[in-house]
C-alpha positions in Angstrom: 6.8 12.5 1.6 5.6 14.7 4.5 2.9 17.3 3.2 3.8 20.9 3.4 1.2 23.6 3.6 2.2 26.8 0.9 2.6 29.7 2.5 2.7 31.9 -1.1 -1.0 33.2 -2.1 -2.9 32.1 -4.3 -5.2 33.5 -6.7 -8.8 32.4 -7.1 -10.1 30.4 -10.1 -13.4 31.4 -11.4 -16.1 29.4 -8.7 -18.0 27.7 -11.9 -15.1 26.5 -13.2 -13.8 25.1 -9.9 -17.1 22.9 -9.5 -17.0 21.3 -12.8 -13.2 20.5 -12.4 -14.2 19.2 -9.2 -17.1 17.1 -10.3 -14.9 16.2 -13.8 -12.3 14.3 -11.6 -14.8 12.4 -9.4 -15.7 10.6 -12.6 -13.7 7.9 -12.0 -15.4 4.4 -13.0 -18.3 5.8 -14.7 -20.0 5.1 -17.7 -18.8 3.0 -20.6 -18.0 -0.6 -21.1 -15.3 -2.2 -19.6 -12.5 -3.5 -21.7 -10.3 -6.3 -19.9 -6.5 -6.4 -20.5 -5.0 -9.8 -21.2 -3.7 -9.7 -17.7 -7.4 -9.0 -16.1 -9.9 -11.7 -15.0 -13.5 -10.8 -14.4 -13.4 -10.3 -10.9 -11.2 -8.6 -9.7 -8.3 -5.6 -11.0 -4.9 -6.8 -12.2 -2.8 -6.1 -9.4 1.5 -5.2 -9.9 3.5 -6.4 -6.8 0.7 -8.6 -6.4 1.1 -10.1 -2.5 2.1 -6.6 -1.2 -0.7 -4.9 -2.6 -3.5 -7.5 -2.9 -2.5 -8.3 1.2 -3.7 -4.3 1.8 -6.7 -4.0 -0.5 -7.7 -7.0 1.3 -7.1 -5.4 4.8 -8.8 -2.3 4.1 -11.8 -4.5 2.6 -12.4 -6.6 6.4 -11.4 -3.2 8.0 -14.6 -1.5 6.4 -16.7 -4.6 7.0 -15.8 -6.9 4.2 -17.1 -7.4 0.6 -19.6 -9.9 1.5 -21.5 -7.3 3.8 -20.8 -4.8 1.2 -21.9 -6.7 -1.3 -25.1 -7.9 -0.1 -27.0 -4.4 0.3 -29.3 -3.4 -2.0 -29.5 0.5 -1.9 -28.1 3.0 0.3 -29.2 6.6 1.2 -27.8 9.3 3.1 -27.6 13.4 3.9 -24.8 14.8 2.6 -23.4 19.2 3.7 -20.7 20.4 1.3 -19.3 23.7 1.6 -16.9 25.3 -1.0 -14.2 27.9 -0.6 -12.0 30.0 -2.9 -8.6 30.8 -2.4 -8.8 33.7 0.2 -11.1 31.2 2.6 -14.4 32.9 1.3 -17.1 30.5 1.3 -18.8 30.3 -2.2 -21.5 27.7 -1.6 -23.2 25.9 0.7 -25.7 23.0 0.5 -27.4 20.1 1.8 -28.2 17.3 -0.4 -30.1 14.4 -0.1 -28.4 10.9 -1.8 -30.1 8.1 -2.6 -28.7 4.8 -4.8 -30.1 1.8 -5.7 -27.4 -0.3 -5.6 -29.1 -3.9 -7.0 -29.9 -5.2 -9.4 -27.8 -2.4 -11.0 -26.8 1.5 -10.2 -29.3 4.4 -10.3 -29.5 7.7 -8.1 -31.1 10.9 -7.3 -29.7 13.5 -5.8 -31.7 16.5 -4.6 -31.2 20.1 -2.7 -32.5 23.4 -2.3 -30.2 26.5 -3.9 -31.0 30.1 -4.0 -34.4 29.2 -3.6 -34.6 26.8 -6.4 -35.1 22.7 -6.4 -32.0 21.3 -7.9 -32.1 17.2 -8.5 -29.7 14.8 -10.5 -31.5 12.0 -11.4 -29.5 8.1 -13.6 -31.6 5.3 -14.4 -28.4 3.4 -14.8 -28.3 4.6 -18.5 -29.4 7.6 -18.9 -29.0 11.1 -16.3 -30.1 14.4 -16.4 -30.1 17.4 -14.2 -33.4 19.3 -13.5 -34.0 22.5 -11.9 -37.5 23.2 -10.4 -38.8 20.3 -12.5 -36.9 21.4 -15.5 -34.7 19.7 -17.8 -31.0 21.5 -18.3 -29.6 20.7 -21.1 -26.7 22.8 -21.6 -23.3 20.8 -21.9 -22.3 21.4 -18.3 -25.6 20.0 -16.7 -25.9 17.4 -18.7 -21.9 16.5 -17.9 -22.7 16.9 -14.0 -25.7 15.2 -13.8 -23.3 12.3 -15.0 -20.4 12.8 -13.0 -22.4 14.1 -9.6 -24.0 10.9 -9.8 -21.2 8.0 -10.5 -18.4 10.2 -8.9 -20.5 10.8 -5.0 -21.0 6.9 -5.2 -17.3 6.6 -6.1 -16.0 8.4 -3.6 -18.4 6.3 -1.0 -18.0 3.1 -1.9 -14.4 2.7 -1.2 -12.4 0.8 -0.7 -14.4 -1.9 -1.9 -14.2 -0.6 -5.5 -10.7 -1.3 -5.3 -12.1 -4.8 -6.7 -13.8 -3.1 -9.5 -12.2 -4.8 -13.2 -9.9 -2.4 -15.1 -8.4 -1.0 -11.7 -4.6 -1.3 -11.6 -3.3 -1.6 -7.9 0.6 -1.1 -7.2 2.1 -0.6 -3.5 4.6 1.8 -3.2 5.8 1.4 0.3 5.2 2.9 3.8 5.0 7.3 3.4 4.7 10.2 6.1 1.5 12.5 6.0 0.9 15.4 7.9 1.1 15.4 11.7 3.8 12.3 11.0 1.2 10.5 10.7 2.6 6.8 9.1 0.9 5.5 6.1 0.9 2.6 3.4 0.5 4.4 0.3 -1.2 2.5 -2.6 -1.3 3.7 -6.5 -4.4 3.6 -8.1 -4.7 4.0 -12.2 -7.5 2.8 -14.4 -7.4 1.2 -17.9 -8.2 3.0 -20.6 -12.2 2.3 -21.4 -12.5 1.5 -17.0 -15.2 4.1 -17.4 -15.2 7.6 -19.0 -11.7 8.6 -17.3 -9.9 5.0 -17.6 -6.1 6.1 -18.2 -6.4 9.6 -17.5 -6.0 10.2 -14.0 -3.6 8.9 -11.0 -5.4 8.1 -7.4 -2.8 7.5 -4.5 -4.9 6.2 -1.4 -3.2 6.5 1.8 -3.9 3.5 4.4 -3.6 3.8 8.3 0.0 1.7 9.1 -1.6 -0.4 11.8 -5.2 -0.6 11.0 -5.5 -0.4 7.4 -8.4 2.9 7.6 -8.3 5.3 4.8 -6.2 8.4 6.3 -6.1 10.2 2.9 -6.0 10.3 -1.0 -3.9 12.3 -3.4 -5.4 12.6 -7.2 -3.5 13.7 -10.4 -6.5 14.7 -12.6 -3.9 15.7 -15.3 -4.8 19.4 -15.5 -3.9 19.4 -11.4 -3.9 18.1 -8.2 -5.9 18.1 -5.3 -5.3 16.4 -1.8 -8.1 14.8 0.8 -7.6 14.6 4.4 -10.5 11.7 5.6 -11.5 13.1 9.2 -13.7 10.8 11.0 -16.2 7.3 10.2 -19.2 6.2 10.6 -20.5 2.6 11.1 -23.5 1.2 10.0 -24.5 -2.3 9.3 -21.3 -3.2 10.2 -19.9 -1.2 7.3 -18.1 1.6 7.9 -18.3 5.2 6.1 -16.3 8.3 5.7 -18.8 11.0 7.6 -15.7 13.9 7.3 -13.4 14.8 5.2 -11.6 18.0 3.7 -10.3 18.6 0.0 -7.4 20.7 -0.6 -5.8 22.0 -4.0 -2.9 21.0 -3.7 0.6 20.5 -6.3 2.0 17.8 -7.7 4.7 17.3 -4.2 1.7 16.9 -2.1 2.0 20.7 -0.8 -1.1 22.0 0.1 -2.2 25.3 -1.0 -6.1 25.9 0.2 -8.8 24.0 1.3 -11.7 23.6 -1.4 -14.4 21.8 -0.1 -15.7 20.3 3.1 -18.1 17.3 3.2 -20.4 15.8 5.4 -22.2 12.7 5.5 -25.0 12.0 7.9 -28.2 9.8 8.7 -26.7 6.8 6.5 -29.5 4.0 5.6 -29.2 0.8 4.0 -31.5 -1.5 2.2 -34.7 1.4 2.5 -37.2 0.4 -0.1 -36.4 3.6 -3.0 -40.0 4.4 -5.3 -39.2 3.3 -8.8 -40.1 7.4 -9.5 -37.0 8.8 -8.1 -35.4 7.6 -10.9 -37.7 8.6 -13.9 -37.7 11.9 -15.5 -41.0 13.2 -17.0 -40.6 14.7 -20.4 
């Protein structure tokens, strides 16, 4: 299916309710216990059309410097620039963040940055997160959903493809498809059990996988109340790994037709294994 840019206008959404979609449908593979089908073992997703897709997960995996390597790293830290548009092209927001994950012996983050001359920070011990501004706890229902979501989702969305392995992920290939600038892609379907996380059975990922070399060129996501569309621009490697440094999301429909681009991201100074103080994950009460 070849993508299609609207040409018709559309209408902006109100900005706050755009981020909180947008941070709502990163929380893929989030919090929760995982329940395994009677088809799922405990390493690995149950795959349909097994060779087919299990031969391109496993491409994409070596491609981006193999599970061992990935595997093997114990926290990971990086600079991340987002910048958010509405419909007409008018930029709404603009930030710099600073990311930082422990990633063994199990998940916590902090996420800080300056806004409107205030100290935001997201801060998960691995069970618990919050979101603080200047020092303070927010605990009104959208902070304290964000400060969940923020944190899983931005670690999602970086640690592909090697979360394709993650158990309760459902993996069918669905042939070779056309993106934009005929560009010629595998295209894999994603979909998540129901108790994978806080969203397990509610949304669709389709990840789009460079013919010859098995890169990420794009993904497609049906959050269920829309659709949005991500081009993946250029990679970084490090450690032998490689990361997404650029990419754009679009809104987009459910044909894949693009209508305006939401957000741009960038990734810079990545770090592995940095020894993280034990206080960027503590909140003081």
């Amino acid at each position: 299916m070849t993508l299609k840019i609207l040409t018709q206008k559309v209408f902006q959404k109100k900005a706050s309710f755009s981020l909180i979609l947008l941070i709502g449908i990163l929380n893929i593979k989030c919090k929760g216990d995982h329940k395994k089908s009677n088809f799922e073992t405990q390493t690995g997703p149950f795959i349909s059309n097994f060779s087919e897709a299990d031969k391109l997960v496993d491409k994409t995996i070596i491609h981006s410097g193999g599970m061992k390597n990935w595997t093997s790293k114990k926290s990971l830290s990086y600079m991340k620039t987002i910048h958010s548009y509405d419909s007409l092209g008018t930029l709404i927001r603009s930030v710099n963040q600073s990311h930082k994950y422990q990633l063994k012996p199990f998940f916590k983050a902090n996420i800080s940055w300056e806004q409107n001359g205030k100290k935001h920070e997201i801060i998960n011990n691995g069970n618990q997160s919050w979101k603080l501004v200047d020092g303070k706890i927010q605990l009104d229902e959208t902070s304290v959903n964000s400060a969940w979501n923020s944190s899983y989702g931005s670690h999602y969305i970086l640690s592909m493809p090697f979360k394709f392995k993650d158990p309760g992920t459902i993996i069918r290939y669905e042939g070779l498809d056309t993106l934009l600038n005929n560009r010629i892609v595998h295209k894999l379907r994603i979909d998540y059990e129901k108790g994978a996380g806080s969203s397990g059975g509610m949304h669709t990922w389709y990840y789009f996988l460079n013919k010859e070399t098995y890169q990420f060129e794009a993904t497609f996501l049906d959050y269920g109340e829309g659709y949005s569309y991500t081009d993946y621009e250029t990679f970084v490697k490090i450690d032998d790994i490689l990361l997404t440094k650029e990419r754009k999301l679009y809104s987009s429909n459910k044909n894949m037709e693009l209508k305006y681009l939401k957000t741009q991201f960038k990734n810079l100074n990545f770090e592995f294994d940095l020894k993280l103080p034990e206080e960027l994950f503590k909140v003081n009460n």
